[in-house]
C-alpha positions in Angstrom: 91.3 53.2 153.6 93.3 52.3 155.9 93.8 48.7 157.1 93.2 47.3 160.7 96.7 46.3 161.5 98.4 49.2 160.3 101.0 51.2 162.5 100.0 55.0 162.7 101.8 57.4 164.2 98.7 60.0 166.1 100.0 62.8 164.4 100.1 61.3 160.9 97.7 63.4 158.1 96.3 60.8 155.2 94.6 62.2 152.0 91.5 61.1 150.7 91.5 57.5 149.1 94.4 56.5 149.6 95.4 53.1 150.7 97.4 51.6 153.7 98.0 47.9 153.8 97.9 45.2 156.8 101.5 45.3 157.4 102.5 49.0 157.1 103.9 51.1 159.8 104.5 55.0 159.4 106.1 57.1 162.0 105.4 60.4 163.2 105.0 63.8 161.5 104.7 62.0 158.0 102.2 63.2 155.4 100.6 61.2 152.7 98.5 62.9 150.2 95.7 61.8 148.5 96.0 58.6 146.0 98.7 57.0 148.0 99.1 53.0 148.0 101.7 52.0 150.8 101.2 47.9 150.8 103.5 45.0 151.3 105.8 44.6 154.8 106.9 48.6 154.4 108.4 50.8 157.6 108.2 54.3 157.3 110.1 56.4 159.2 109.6 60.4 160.8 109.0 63.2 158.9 108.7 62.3 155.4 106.2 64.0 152.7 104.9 61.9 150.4 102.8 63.6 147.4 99.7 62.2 145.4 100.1 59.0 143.4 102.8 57.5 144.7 102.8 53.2 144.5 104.8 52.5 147.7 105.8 48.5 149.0 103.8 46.9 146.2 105.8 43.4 145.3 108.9 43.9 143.4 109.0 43.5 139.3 110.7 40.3 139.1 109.6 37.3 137.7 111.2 35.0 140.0 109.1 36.6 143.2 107.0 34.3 144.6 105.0 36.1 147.4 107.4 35.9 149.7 107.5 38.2 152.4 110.0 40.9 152.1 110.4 44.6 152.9 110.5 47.8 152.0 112.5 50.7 154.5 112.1 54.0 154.6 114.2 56.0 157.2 113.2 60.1 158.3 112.6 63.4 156.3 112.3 62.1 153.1 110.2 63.9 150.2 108.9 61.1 147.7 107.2 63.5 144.9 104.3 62.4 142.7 104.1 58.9 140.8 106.9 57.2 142.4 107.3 53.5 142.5 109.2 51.8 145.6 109.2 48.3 146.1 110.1 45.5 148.4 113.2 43.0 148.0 113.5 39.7 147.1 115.0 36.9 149.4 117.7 36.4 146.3 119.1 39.4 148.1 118.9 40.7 151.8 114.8 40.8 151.4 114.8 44.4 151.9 114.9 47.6 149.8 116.3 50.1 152.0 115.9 54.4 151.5 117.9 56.5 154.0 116.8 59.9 155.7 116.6 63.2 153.9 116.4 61.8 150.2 114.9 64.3 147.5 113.1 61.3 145.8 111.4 63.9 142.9 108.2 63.0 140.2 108.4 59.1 138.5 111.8 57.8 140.1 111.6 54.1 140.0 113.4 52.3 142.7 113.0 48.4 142.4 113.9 45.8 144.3 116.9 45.1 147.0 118.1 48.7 146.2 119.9 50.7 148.8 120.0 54.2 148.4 122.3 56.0 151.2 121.3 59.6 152.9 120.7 63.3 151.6 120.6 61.9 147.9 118.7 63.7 145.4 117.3 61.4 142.6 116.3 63.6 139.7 112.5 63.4 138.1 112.6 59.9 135.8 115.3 58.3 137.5 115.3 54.3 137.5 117.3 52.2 139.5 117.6 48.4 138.8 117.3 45.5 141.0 120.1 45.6 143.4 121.5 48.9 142.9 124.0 50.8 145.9 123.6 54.7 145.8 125.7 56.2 148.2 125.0 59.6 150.4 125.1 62.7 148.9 124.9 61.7 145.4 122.8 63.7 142.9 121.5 61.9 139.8 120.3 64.1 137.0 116.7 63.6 135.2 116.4 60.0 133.8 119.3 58.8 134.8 118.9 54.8 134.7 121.0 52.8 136.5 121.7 49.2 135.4 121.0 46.2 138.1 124.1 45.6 140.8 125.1 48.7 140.0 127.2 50.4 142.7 127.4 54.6 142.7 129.8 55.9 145.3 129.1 58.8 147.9 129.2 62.2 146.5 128.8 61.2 142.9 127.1 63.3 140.2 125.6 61.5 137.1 124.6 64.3 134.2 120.5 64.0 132.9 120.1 61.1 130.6 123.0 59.0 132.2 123.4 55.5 131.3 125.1 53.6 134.2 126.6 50.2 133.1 128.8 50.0 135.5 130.2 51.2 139.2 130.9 55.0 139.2 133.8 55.5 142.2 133.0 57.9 144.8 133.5 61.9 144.6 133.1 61.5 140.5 131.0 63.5 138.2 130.0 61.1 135.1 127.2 61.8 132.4 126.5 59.9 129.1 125.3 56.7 127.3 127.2 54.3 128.7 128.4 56.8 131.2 131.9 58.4 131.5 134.1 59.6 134.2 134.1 63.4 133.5 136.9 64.6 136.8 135.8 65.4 140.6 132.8 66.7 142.2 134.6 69.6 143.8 131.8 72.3 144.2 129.4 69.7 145.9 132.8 68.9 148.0 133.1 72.4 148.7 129.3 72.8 149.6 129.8 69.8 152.1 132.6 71.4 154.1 135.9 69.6 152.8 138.6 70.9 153.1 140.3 72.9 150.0 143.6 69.7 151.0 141.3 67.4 151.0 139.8 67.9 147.8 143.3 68.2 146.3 144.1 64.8 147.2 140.8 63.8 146.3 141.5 65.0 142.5 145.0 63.5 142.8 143.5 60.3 143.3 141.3 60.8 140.3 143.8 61.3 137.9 146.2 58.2 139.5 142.6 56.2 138.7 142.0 57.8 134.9 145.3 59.7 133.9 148.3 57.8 135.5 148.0 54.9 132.9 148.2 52.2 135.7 146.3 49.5 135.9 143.1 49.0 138.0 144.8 47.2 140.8 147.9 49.3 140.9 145.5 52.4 141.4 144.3 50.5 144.2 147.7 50.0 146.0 148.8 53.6 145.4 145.8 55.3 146.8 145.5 52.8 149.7 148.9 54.2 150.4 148.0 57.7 150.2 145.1 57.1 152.3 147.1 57.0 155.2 147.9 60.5 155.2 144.4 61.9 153.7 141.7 59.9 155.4 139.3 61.1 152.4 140.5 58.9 150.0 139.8 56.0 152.1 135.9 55.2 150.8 137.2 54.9 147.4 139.9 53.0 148.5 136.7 50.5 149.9 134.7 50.8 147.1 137.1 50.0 144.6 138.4 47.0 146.5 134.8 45.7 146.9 133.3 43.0 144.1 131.4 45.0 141.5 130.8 45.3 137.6 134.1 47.3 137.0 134.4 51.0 137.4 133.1 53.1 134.4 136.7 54.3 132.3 
């Protein structure tokens, strides 16, 4: 079924009984299999495949949500696999939950409200992120990884299956456990993304001046901002650990 003020795209394909609310709009070359619901105030971008059984803009989990109207974002050439739940903000954030381009959302990832996850992310079957979570692009989180709300995860992260995430994992870092650890750099998917072999040295540099160098958080901080001039890499974690968060796992 497919409500009267919906936005469709002519070349859009729509499997049997599935449902598209009032306010939805869905841009071209998407596919939605059968048993979709796609409610609520939710944009859709080009391209993406979206398989059976997916819940899609329904109101977010949150008990202090009153109806009010908020959004859900999806950018281009996403793949959302079966069972996945995705829903609006809440106007005690931004109002929107936003998903970039190119995500590999797999089978049962929850993604609740006021979450932003970045581009070319791949979110692991059983993943959950809390209310107001950041996931930057690139990062890879393993099979039922759950993130706790506010949590921040930096670009090119990778969080081992299982992860607990209590707190904000800087970028580049690989991390796995319950509560997660810092476990070195991400240096293959560096490699894989095209930096170069300097640039991942200073990258690994910086890691051991954050975990190894015994200084404290803020003295980190300074150091690597001053590196940063000379290796333009280091410069998001520079950001990121600057910005107001729930501390950095250690």
């Amino acid at each position: 079924m497919v409500a009267a003020g919906a936005k469709l795209a002519d070349d859009i394909r729509i499997g049997a009984y599935s449902i598209i609310g009032e306010e939805v709009a869905i841009g071209p070359g998407t596919s939605v299999a059968e048993h979709v619901v796609i409610r609520g105030r939710t944009r859709i971008g080009a391209n993406n495949r979206i398989f059976q059984f997916n819940s899609i803009g329904d109101a977010p989990q949150d008990k202090k949500y009153a109806g009010e109207p908020t959004e859900l974002v999806i950018g281009d050439g996403n793949m959302i696999r079966e069972f996945c739940t995705l829903n609006t903000g809440t106007v005690l954030d931004q109002g929107v939950t936003r998903i970039g381009h190119r995500n590999w959302i797999m089978a049962y990832v929850h993604v609740a409200h006021d979450c932003v996850v970045g581009d070319d992310t791949v979110l692991a079957n059983g993943v959950t992120l809390g209310g107001h979570v950041r996931v930057g692009d690139f990062t890879i989180l393993g099979g039922f990884t759950a993130v706790h709300q506010h949590c921040r995860i930096g670009a090119h992260c990778m969080l081992g299956g299982g992860s607990i995430v209590v707190q904000d994992v800087p970028p580049y870092v690989i991390a796995n456990g319950n509560s997660a650890a810092p476990h070195g750099v991400n240096t293959e998917g560096l490699k894989r993304r095209g930096f170069a072999p300097e640039a991942i040295a200073a990258i690994r540099r910086a890691y051991k001046t954050l975990y190894k160098s015994g200084l404290l958080l803020e003295e980190a901080r300074t150091q690597l901002a001053a590196e940063s001039a000379a290796h333009p890499e280091l410069l998001p974690l520079v950001e990121f650990l600057a910005a107001p968060g729930r501390g950095i796992i250690r």
